[in-house]
N, C-alpha and C positions, 0 to 999 in steps of 0.2 A: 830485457823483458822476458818473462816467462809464461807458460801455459799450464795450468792446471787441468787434470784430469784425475782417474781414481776408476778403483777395481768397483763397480757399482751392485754387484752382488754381494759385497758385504752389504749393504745397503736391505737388500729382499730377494728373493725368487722372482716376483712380478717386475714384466715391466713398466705396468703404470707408476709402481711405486718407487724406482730405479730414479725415472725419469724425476716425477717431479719431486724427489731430494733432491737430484743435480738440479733442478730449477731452482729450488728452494735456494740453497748455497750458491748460485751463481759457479758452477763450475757445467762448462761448456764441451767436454769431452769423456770419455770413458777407454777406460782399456777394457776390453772385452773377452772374459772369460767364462762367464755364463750369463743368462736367462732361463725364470723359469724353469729352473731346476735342472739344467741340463747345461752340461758342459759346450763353449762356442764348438768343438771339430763335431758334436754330438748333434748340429741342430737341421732338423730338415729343410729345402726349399723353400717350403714354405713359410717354415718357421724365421729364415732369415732376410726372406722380403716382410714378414711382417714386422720383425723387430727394425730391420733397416728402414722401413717406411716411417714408425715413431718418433725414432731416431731424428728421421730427416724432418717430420714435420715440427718437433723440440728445438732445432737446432741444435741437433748435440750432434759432434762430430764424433770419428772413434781414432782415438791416437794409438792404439797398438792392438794386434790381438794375441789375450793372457791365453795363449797355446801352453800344453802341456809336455809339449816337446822336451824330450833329454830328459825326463823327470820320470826314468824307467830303468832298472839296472843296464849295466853294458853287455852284461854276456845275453840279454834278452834277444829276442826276435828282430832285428835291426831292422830288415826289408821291409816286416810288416810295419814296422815304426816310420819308416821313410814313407811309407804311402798315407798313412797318418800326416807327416809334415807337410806332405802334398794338398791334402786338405786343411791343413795351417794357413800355408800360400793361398789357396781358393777363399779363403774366407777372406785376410786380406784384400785382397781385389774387388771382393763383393761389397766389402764395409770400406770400402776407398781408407782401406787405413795404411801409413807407410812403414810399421814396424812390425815386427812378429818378436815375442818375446819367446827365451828357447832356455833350456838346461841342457849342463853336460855328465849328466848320467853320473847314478850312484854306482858304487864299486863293491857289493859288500864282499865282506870274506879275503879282502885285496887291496894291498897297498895303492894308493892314487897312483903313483911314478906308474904299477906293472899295467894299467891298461889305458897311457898315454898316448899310447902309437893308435889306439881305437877309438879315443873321444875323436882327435884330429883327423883322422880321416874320414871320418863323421863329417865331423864340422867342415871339412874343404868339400864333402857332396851338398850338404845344404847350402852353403856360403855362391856354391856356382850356381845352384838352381835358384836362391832369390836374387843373385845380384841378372842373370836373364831375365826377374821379372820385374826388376827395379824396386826389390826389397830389399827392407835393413834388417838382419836379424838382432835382437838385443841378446847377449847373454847375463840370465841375475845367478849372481850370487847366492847358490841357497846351501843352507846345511847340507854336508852329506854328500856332495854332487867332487865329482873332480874339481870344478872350479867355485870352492868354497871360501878358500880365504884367500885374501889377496894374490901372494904370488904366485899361484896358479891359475888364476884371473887372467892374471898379466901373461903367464907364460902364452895360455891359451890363443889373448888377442896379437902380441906378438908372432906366433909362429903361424896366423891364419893370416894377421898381416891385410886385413883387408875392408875399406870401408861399409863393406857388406855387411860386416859383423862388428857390433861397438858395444858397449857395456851400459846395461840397465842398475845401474850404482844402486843401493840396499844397503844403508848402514847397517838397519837390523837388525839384519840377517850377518850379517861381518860380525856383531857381538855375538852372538849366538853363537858363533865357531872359536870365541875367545881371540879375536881380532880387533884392533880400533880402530874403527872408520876414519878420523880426521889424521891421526899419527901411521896410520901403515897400511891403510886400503888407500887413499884420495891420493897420496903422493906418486902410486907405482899406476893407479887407472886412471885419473885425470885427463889425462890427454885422450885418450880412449872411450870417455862418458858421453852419452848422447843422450841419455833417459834416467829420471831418478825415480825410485821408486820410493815413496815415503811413510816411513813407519822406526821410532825410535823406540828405545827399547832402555832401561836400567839396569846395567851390567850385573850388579851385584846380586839383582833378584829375581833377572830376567822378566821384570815383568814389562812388557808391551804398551807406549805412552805415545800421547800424541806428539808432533813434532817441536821438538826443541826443551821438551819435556824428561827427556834421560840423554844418554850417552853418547848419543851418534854424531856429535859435532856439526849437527846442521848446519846452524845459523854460520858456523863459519866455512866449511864446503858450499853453501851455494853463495854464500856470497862472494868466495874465490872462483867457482865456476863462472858467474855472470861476467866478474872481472878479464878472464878470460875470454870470453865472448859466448858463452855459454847463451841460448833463446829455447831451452826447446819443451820438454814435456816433466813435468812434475807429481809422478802417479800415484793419487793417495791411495794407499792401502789398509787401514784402519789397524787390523789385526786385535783392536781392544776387547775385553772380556764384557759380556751381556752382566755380569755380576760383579766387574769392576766400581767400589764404591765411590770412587769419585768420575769415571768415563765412561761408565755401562748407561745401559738404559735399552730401547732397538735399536735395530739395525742404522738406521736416518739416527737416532741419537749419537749413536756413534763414529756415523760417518760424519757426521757437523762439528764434533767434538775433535776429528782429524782434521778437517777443513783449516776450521777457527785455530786450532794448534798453528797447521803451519802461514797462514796469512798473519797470524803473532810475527813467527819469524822472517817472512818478509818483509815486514815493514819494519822489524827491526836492525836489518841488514841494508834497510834502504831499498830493496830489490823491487821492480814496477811487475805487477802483476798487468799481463795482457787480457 
């Protein structure tokens, strides 16, 4: 069985309106990257007892928080960036959520190999500080970062070597670097995946579809994950265009147009939605 979730500010700014799309759709969790127009490390005290209070009164849980961690070049300010992830952590705990989603830093101007020794020492200071606070950090896959296509993924999680850190799987985003998700990212992170994040994409034209709808080998990765023993988080991301002519519409149009995509492909994989 699996758990659905989804970045709910594609969704709106508000979070009346967050919430009851997630009601609407029947999806019981969010990953949490903003409210209200402001990014989650951005939101005041305040701000985050009030949205956690919603939250709790919805039943909606928060399965990760969409932290912007690593998604800064490497020769940037690291320190001040670490005290940033520190506030990743904090928000965590606040929204009793057990993932932190994280990148490993764009490289420009330089070969991914020359600032390898800098992502991993990185990652082994964050990796000790969530695992003292009984955090998982997710690393995704995104263009541009060190760990963009597959086997640097792999290298990544291999040489941190540590259940602290597991991989927020991103077909996507694998096409988008000219990688195939089901033939050369799922075989080398598999073992490795604790978190998907869902958004497929048509290789040829790059344009952005809902699940099972382009390239990304869905329907047959999760239903090899489940096989495996896979139970965990499935986080819809939408990514669809407002002037997509057949998946645009708002924001709630588009996120139910993600939804409805991938419960298509669970049930055609057989897979129990929890």
């Amino acid at each position: 069985m699996v758990k659905l979730s989804g970045f709910a500010d594609e969704i709106a700014d508000d979070a009346k309106t967050q919430i009851a799309t997630l009601n609407k759709t029947g999806v019981r969790h969010i990953e949490l990257r903003g409210v209200e127009g402001k990014g989650v490390l951005d939101l005041t005290a305040d701000e985050v007892a009030s949205f956690r209070g919603q939250l709790q009164e919805a039943g909606i849980g928060v399965s990760s928080i969409g932290s912007p961690i690593g998604k800064v070049q490497i020769r940037a300010d690291l320190e001040e960036h670490f005290a940033r992830f520190e506030i990743a952590l904090q928000r965590a705990r606040e929204f009793a959520a057990p993932y932190v989603r994280i990148f490993s830093f764009y490289h420009e101007n330089e070969e991914a190999a020359a600032c390898r020794d800098e992502v991993l020492a990185f990652f082994q200071r964050m990796v000790a500080r969530a695992e003292a606070e009984g955090l998982v950090l997710l690393h995704e896959n995104e263009s541009g970062i060190f760990g963009d296509v597959p086997e640097r993924c792999a290298d990544l999680l291999q040489s941190i070597d540590s259940p602290y850190l597991r991989a927020a799987f991103d077909p996507s985003n694998f096409i988008s670097c000219g990688a195939d998700p089901l033939q050369e990212g799922w075989p080398l992170l598999r073992e490795y995946t604790d978190y998907f994040h869902i958004k497929d994409q048509v290789a040829e034209t790059r344009r952005v579809v809902p699940a099972g709808c382009g390239d990304g080998g869905l329907p047959q990765i999760l239903a090899q994950a489940v096989e495996l023993g896979f139970a965990g988080f499935l986080s819809i991301e939408p990514h669809l265009k407002a002037d997509d002519p057949e998946y645009g519409g708002s924001g709630a149009e588009r996120f139910t147009h993600a939804v409805d995509g991938l419960r298509r492909v669970l049930s055609g994989a057989g897979v129990i939605e929890l």
